[in-house]
Structure formats: structure tokens, C-alpha cells
NUTOR-8823 format. One record per residue (C-alpha): x, y, z; residue number from 1. Coordinates in pm, 1 decimal. Example, Ala and Ser with C-alpha at 12.3 -4.5 7.8 and 13.67 -1.06 7.14 Angstrom:
! residues 2
[rec [1230.0,-450.0,780.0],1]
[rec [1367.0,-106.0,714.0],2]
//
This chain:
! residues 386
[rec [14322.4,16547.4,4276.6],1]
[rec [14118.9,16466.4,4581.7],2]
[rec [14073.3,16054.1,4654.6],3]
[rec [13834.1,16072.4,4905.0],4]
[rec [13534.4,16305.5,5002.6],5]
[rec [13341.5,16206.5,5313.5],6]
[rec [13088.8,16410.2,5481.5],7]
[rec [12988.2,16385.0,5821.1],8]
[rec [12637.3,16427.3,5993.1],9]
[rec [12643.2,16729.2,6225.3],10]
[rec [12952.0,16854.5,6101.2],11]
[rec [12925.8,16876.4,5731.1],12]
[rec [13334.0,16854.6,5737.3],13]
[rec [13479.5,16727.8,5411.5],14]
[rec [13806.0,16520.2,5441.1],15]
[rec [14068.3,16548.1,5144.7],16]
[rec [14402.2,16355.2,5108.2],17]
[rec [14588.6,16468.0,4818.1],18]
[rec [14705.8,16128.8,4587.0],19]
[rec [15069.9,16260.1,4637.3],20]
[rec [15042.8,16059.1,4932.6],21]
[rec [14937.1,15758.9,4769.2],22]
[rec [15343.0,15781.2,4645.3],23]
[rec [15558.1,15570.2,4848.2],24]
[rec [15800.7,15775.5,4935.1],25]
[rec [15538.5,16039.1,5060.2],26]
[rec [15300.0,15823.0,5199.9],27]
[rec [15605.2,15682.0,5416.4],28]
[rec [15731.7,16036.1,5540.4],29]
[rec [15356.6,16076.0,5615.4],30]
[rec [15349.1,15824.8,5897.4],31]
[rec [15664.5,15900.3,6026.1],32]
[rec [15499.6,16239.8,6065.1],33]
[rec [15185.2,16128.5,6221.8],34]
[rec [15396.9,15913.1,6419.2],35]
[rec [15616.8,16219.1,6558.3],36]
[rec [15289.8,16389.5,6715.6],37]
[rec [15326.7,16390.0,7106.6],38]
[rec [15050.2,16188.0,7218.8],39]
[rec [14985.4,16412.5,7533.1],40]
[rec [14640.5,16492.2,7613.7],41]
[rec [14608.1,16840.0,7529.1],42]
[rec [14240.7,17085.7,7620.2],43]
[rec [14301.1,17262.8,7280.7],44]
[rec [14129.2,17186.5,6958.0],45]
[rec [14223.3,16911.1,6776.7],46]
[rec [14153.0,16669.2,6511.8],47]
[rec [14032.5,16768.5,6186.5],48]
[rec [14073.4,17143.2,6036.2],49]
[rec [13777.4,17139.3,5850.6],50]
[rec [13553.4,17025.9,6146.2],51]
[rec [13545.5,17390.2,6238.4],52]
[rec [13677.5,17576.8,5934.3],53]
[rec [13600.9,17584.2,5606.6],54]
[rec [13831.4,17758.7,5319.9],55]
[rec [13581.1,17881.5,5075.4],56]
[rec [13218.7,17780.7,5245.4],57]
[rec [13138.7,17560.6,4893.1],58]
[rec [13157.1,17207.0,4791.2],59]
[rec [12957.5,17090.3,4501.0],60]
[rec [12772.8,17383.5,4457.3],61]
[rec [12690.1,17377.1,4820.7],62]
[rec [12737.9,17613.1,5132.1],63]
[rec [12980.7,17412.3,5373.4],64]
[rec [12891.1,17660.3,5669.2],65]
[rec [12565.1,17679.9,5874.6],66]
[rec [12320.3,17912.8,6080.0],67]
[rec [12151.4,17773.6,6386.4],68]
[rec [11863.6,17913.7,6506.0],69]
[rec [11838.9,17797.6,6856.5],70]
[rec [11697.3,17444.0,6735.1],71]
[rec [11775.8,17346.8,6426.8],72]
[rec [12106.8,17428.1,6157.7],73]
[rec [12026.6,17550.7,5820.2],74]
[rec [12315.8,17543.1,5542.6],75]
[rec [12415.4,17976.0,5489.3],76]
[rec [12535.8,18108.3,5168.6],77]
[rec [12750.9,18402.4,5398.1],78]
[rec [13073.1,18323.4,5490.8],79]
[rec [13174.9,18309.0,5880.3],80]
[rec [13416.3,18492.5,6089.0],81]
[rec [13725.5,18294.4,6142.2],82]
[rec [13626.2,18072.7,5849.8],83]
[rec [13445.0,17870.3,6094.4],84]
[rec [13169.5,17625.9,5993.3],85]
[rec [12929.4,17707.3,6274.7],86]
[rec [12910.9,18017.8,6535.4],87]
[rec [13003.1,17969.2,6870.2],88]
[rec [12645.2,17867.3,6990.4],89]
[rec [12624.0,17646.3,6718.4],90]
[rec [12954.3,17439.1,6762.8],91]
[rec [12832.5,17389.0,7160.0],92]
[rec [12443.2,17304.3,7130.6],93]
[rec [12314.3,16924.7,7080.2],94]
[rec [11935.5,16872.2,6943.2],95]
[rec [11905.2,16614.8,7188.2],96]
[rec [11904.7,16608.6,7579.5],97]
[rec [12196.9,16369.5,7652.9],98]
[rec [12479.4,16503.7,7441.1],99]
[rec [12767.5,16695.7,7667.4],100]
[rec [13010.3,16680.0,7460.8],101]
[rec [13029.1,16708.8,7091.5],102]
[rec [13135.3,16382.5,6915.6],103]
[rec [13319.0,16478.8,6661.5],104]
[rec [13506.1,16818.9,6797.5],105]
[rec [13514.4,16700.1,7146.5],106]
[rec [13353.5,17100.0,7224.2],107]
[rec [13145.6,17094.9,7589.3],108]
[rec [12780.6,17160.1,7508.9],109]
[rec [12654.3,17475.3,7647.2],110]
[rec [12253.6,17470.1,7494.4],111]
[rec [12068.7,17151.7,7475.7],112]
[rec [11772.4,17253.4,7217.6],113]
[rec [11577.7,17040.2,7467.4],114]
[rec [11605.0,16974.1,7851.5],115]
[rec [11954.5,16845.9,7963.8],116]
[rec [11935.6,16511.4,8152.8],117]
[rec [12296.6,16374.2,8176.7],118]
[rec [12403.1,16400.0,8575.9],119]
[rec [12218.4,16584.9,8832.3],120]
[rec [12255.6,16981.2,8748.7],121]
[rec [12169.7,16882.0,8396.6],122]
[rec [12413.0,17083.3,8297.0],123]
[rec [12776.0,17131.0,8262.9],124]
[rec [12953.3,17349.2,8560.8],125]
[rec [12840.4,17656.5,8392.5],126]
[rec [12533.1,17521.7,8328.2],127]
[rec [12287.7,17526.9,8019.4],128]
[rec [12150.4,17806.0,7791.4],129]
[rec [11862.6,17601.7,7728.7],130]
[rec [11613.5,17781.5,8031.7],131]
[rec [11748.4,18124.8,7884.4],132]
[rec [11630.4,18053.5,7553.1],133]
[rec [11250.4,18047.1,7721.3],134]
[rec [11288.5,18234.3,8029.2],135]
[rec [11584.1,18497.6,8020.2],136]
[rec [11543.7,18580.3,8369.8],137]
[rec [11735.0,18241.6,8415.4],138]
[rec [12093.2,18283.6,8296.3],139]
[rec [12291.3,18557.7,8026.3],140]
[rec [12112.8,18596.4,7719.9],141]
[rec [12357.5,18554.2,7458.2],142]
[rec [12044.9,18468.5,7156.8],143]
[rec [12058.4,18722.8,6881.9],144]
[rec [11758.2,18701.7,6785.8],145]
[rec [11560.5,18707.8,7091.5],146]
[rec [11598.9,19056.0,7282.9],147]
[rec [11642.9,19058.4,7687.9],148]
[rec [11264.0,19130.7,7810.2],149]
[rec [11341.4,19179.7,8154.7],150]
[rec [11639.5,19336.3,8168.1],151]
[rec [11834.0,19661.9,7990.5],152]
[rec [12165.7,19694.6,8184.4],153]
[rec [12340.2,19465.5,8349.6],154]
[rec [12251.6,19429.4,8744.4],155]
[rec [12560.5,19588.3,8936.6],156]
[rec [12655.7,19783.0,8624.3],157]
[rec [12883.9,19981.7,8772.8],158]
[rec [12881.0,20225.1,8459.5],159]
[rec [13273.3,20270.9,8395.6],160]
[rec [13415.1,20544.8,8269.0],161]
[rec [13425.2,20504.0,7907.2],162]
[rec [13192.1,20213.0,7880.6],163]
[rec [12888.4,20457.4,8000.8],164]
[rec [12796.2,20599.9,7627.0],165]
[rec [12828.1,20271.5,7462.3],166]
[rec [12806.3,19987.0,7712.7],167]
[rec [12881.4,19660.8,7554.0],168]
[rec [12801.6,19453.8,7887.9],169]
[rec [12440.3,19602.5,7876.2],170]
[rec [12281.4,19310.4,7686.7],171]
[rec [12413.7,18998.7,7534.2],172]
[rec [12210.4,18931.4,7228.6],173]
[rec [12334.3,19277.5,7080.4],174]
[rec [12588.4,19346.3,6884.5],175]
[rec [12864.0,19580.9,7002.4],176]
[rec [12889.9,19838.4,6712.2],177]
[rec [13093.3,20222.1,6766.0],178]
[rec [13245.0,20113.0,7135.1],179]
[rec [13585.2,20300.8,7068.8],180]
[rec [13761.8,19978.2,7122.3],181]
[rec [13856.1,19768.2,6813.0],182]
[rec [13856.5,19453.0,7052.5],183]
[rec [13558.2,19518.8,7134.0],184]
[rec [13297.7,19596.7,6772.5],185]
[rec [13096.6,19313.7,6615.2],186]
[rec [13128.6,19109.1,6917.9],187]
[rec [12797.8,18994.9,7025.7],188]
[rec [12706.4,18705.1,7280.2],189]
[rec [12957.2,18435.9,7383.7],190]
[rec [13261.8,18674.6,7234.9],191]
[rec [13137.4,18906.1,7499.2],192]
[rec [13326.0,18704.1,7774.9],193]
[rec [13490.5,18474.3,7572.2],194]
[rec [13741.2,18674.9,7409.6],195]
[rec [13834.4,18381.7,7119.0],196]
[rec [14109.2,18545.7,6915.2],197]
[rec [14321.9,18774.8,7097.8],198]
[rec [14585.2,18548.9,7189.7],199]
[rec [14833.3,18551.4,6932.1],200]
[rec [14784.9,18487.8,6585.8],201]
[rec [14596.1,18179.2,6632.7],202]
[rec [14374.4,18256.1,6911.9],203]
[rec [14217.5,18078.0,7224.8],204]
[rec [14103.5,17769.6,7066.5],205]
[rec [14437.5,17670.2,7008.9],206]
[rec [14657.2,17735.6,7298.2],207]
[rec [14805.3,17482.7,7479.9],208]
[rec [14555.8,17505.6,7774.2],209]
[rec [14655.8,17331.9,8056.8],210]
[rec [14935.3,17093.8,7906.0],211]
[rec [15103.9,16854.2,8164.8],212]
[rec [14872.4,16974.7,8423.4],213]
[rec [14524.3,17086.0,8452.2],214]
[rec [14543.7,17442.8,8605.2],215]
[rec [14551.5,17764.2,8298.7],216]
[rec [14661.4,18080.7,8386.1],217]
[rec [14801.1,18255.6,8170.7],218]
[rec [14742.3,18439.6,7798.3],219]
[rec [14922.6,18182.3,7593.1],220]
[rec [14769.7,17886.2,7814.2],221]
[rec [14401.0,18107.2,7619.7],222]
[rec [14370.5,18166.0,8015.4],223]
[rec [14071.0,17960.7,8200.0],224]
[rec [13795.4,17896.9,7965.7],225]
[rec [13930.8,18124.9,7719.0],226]
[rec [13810.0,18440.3,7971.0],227]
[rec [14048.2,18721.8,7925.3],228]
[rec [13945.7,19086.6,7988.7],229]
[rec [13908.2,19335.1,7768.1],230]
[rec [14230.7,19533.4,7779.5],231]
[rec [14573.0,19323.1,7724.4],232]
[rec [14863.3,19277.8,8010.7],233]
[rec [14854.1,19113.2,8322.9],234]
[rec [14607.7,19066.0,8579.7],235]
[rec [14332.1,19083.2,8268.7],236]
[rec [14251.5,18667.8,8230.0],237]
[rec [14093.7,18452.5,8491.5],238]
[rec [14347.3,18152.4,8633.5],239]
[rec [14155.9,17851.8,8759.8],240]
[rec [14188.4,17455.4,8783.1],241]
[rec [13956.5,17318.9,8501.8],242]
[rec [13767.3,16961.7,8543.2],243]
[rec [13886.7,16745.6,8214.0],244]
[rec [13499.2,16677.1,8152.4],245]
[rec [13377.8,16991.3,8283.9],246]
[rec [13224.3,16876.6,8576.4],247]
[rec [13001.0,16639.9,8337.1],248]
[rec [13025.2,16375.7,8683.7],249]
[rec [13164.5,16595.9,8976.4],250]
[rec [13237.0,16457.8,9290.2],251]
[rec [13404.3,16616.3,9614.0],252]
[rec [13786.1,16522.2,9449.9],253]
[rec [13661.1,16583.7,9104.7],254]
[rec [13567.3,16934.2,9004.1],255]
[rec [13703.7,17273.3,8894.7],256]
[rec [13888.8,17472.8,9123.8],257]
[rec [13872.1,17839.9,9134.8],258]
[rec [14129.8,18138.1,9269.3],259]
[rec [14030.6,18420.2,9499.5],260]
[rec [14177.3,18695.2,9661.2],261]
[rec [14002.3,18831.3,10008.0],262]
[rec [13906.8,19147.0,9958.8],263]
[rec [13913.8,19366.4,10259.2],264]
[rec [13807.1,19756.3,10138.6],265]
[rec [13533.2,19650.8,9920.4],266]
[rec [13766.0,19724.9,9573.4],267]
[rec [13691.4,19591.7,9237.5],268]
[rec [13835.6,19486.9,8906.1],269]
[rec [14131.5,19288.5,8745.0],270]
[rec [14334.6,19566.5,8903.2],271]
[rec [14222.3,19495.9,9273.5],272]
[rec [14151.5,19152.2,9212.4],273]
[rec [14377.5,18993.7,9009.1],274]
[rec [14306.4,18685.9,8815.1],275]
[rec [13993.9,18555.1,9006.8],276]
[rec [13698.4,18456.5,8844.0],277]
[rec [13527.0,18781.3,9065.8],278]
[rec [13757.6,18982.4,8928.5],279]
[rec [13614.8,18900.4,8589.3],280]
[rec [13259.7,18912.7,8694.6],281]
[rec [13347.5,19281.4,8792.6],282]
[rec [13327.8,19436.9,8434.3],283]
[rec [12936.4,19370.0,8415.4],284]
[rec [12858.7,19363.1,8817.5],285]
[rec [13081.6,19614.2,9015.6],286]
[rec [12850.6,19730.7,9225.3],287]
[rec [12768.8,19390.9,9385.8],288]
[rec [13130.1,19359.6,9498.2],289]
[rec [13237.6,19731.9,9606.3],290]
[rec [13116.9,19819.4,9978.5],291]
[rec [12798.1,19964.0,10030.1],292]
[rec [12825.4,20008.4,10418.3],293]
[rec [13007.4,20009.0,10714.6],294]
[rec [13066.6,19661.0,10881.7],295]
[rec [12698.5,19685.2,11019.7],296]
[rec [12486.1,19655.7,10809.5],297]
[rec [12730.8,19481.2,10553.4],298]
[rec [12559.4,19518.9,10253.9],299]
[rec [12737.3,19403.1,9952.3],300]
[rec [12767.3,19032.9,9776.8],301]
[rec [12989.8,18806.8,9981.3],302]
[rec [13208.9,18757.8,9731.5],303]
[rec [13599.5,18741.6,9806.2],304]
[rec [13461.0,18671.0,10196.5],305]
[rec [13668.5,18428.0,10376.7],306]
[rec [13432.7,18153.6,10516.3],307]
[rec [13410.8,18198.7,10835.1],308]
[rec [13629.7,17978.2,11108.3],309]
[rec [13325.8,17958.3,11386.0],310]
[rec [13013.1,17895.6,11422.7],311]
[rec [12803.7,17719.8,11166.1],312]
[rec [13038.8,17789.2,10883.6],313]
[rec [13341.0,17591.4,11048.2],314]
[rec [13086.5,17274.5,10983.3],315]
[rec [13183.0,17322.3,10575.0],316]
[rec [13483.6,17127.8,10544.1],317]
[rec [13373.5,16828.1,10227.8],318]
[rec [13348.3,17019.2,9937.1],319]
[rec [13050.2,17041.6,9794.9],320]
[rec [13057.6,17060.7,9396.2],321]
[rec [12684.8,17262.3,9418.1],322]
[rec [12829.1,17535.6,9635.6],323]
[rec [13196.5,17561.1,9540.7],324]
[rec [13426.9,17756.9,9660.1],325]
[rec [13784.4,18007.0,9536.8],326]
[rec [14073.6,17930.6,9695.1],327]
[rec [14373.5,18172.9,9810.9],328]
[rec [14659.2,17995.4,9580.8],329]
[rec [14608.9,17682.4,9305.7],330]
[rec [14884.8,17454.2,9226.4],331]
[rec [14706.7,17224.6,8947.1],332]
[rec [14600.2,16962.4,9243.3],333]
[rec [14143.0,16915.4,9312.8],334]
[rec [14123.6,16896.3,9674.5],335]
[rec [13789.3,16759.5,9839.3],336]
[rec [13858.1,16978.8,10153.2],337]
[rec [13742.7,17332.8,10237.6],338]
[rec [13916.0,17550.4,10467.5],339]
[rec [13709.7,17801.0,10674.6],340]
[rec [13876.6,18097.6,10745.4],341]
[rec [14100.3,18039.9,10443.1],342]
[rec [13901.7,17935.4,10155.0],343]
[rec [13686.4,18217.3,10005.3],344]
[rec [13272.1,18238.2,9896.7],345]
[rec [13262.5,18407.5,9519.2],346]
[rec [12996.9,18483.6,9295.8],347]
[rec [13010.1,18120.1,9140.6],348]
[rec [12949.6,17988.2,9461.5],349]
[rec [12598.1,18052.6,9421.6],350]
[rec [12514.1,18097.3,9052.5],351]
[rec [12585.3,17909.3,8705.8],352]
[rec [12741.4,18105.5,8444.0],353]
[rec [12554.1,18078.0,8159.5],354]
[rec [12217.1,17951.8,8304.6],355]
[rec [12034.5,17717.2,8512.9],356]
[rec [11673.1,17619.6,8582.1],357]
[rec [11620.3,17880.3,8871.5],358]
[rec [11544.9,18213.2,8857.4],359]
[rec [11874.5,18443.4,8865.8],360]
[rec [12104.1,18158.5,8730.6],361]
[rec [12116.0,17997.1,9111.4],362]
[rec [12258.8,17687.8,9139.6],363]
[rec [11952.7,17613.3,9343.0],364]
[rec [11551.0,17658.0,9371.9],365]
[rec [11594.2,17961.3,9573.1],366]
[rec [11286.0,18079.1,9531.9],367]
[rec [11120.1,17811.9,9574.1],368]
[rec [10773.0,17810.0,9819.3],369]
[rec [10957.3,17499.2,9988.5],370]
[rec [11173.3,17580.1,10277.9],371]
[rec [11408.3,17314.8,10258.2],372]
[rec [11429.0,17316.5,9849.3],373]
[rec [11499.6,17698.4,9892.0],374]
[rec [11760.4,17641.5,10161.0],375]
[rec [11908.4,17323.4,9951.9],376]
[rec [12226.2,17502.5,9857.1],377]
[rec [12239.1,17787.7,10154.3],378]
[rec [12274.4,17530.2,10440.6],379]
[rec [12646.8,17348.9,10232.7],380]
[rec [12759.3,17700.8,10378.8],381]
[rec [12505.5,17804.9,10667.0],382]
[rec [12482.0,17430.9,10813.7],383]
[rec [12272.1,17470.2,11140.6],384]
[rec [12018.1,17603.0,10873.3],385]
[rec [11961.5,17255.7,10721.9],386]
//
């Protein structure tokens, strides 16, 4: 017998407490039980079970679980992966401009259905699907229904062996179907780099992420942002220091931190470059970090380059939360210093990860007809530019 039935706006989530707890002797071991939950602040899911999941997708007749089509959610009859409620574009979107976090799941918003305002990137630190969904020459295309125009491989696909008949990294908004790899088929989108439910039997969304301390890396943490390659074993997650509001209000001491490894012969993958964000960024882009010439001309990405110690690089010593930068070791602290010589440019430096207003995904108007709007984010590094 169910006592109450509430439903909630966004998140049709029904809440049921069985009348055995209405019992005194129940109800009492039910506190004591609430009451025995550590109180730590935790960066997994938590709160209700049916804000994300849903047991049989009906109440009252009704579906529980919902599409979204990139503006609006419409109650589906077809059950979800997972159980969930919503996909993963729908449990991190807001209708509205000024939402970053979801009120009710506490999940980061990724795609505003209109433009962002909150802070100054209007965005989160990977940015905002919201300029892909009109322009996909401004960030990853993870929309299903709304094909890549400009693009049909990924630039830098370094066409691995084994990936080269069936390349799931060609295009986001497909569906990966016949890859040879059981991880890999039916992913499409987000699940492309966010690899949800591979650790353990729970999966990403609940692992203890970060407990006691802010930095993640490793599987049963659900690695750093829940980015894990595509084989298992180590060396195949990203490690990093993760803002506890994303970077919603960074500052020079408040921001995510990010591991690197120099890379001296031009090498690439989780092999070569261990748990770096780079590393990761390898699987699509391997071209743009493997050597393409001798030391002059240089012509590669600067990615996994030590900042230089002289000249107008040694000026780079705030940190800047537009142009960050990866770091040789993390030990869970946010400094506000960079180190030239030490500290390490990588390909988040100078581009948001899901999207951003400027062409490319840059973190700034590089392309803009403005000198000093194009140079914005160029002279944090190259300073006698500004």
C-alpha cells in the first residue's frame, strides 16, 4: 500500500513509502537508519532512486520516462537503457538560460535550450552544447537527430588499427552498431566519451568520486568525469582535480586541475600518455599530437609542451581559468600559480569540450576580425602579444 504519491515538475519522479513504516517499531529503525548515513559530501548521485530510474516506465496508465528533443521533453511509451527516466542529454539540459545545475538531481547542465548567461564563459568548464545544436562547427555533435554537416571523420583521426572499418569516433550523433567491441555497440553521443557503466556493477554514476578529497583517479573513483577509455586496465581513465561546481564561478584558486605528462618523441595514447586528459583526446585526434617534423618547423599541436621558462612565456605565472593549464603530478590541492618550464599547455588549454560560442570549440573569438578579441586568450600564454 503506497501513502503518498508526489510528482515533481521536471522530473516526473514518484515518491513511495510503504505504510510498514508507519509501524512504530519500523518507523523507529527507519531513522536510526537515516541517521547512520555518513553525512560526507560525496560527487556521486544521490538522493532519490526514482529521480533517474524508473522500474516499469508506468504510473496511472502513464509513461514515467521521457524523450527530449533538444528543447522540449515529451512523455515515451519505450523503456530506457539503465531504467533511467531521461537520456543523458536530457538529465543535463535546462529550458532556460540560468540553470547550471539541475535542482532536483544536482546533475551539471551541459545544453541550455537557450543561450547560457550564468558567469562569464556562459558555460560550465566544458562548456555548452547549446552553439552545437545550431552551428556544429562549434563543439562535438552528440544530437541524434541532427547529422554533422561539416564534418565526416574526426580531425586528427589517426585511423587505428581496428577502428578503421567501423570507426565509432567518426561522428557523434551516430550510433555505433557492428564495431567488434561489445563496449562499444549502441553507444551513441555522450556514451561515446563518457563510458557510464563499465565500472562495476553499478557504474560511473555511483562511484565514490572524489570522497575526502577532490582529485579522481582511478576506475572505482568512475575516474575524472566518468572518462575512461575504451579498453579496461590501467592507464585507460583520465585523473584530474575536479572544481565542486564545475567551474560555475572560477577564479585563479578555484578551478579544475588537470595532469600531463611532457611528451618528448611526439607519442600518443593512454599507453604513452598515461592518465592525462591528452591522452584521452588521443583516440579521436592522434594526429594532432604525434610529430609531424623535425624541431624546425615543429609542426604538431602543443600539447604535452612544457611552457616555456624565458621569454614571454616566463610572464604566465597567475593562473588563468580561460587558458588553463596540466600539471606534471596532482595531489587533490587548486593552486593559483603556474610554473613555466614545469607546468604543461594541453589541448584543453585552448578549447571547451563539448562546445563554446567560437568556431572550433575555442575558448576564445579566435577568429574574430578584431586583433585584440582574437588574441584575448593567446596573449595569458604569449604575453608581449597583448
Amino acid at each position: 500500500m503506497l501513502i503518498e504519491l508526489k510528482k515533481t515538475t521536471k522530473h516526473s519522479a514518484y515518491r513511495r513509502i510503504p505504510s510498514i513504516l508507519k509501524r512504530p517499531f519500523f518507523g523507529i529503525m527507519f531513522v536510526v537508519f537515516i541517521m547512520a548515513i555518513p553525512d560526507t559530501p560525496q560527487a556521486k548521485v544521490t538522493g532519490l532512486c526514482s529521480n533517474c530510474h524508473t522500474m516499469h516506465n508506468s504510473q496511472g496508465g502513464q509513461p514515467v520516462a521521457y524523450d527530449f528533443d533538444g528543447t522540449s521533453f515529451t512523455p515515451t511509451a519505450t523503456p530506457k537503457g539503465n531504467l533511467l527516466i531521461y537520456s543523458c542529454l536530457g538529465c543535463h539540459s535546462a529550458t532556460d538560460g540560468t540553470t547550471w545545475k539541475d535542482s532536483t538531481t544536482g546533475a551539471p547542465i551541459v545544453f541550455n535550450t537557450v543561450e547560457p548567461t550564468y558567469n562569464t564563459v556562459k558555460g560550465l568548464a566544458a562548456g555548452n552544447f547549446y552553439w552545437v545544436k545550431t552551428d556544429d562547427t562549434k563543439g562535438h555533435n552528440v544530437f541524434s537527430d541532427n547529422p554533422d554537416d561539416n564534418l565526416s571523420v574526426a580531425p586528427g583521426d589517426s585511423g587505428f588499427s581496428g577502428c578503421a572499418t567501423n570507426d565509432c569516433h567518426t561522428n557523434f550523433h551516430a550510433t555505433v552498431s557492428g564495431s567488434g567491441f561489445s563496449q562499444l555497440d549502441g553507444k551513441q553521443g555522450c556514451t561515446k566519451c563518457h563510458m557510464v557503466d563499465t565500472a562495476g556493477p553499478k557504474g560511473f554514476h555511483h562511484a565514490n568520486d572524489g570522497t575526502g578529497t577532490k582529485y579522481v583517479g582511478s576506475a572505482d573513483q568512475g575516474w575524472y568525469r566518468f572518462l575512461e577509455g575504451h579498453m579496461s586496465g590501467d592507464g585507460h581513465g583520465v585523473a584530474g582535480v575536479e572544481d565542486d561546481d564545475w567551474e560555475h564561478i572560477p577564479s585563479s584558486d578555484d578551478h579544475n586541475e588537470y595532469l600531463g605528462f611532457h611528451d618528448v618523441d611526439g607519442g600518443y595514447g593512454f599507453g604513452d600518455l598515461g592518465h592525462t586528459m591528452t591522452a584521452y583526446c588521443t583516440g579521436c585526434h592522434g594526429v594532432f599530437h604525434d610529430n609531424q617534423g623535425g624541431p624546425s618547423p615543429w609542426l604538431r599541436h602543443p600539447s604535452d609542451a612544457r611552457l616555456p621558462s624565458s621569454g614571454e612565456y616566463a610572464n604566465y605565472t597567475t593562473y588563468d581559468p580561460l587558458v588553463p593549464v596540466a600539471r606534471p603530478s596532482l595531489d587533490g590541492t587548486v593552486s593559483a600559480t603556474v610554473t613555466p618550464g614545469t607546468d604543461m599547455v594541453m589541448c584543453l588549454s585552448c578549447h571547451r569540450a563539448h562546445g563554446s560560442p567560437y568556431y572550433k570549440m575555442m575558448r576564445w573569438d579566435y577568429a574574430s576580425t578584431t586583433l585584440s578579441t582574437a588574441l584575448s586568450g593567446c596573449n595569458v600564454c604569449h604575453t608581449s602579444k597583448d
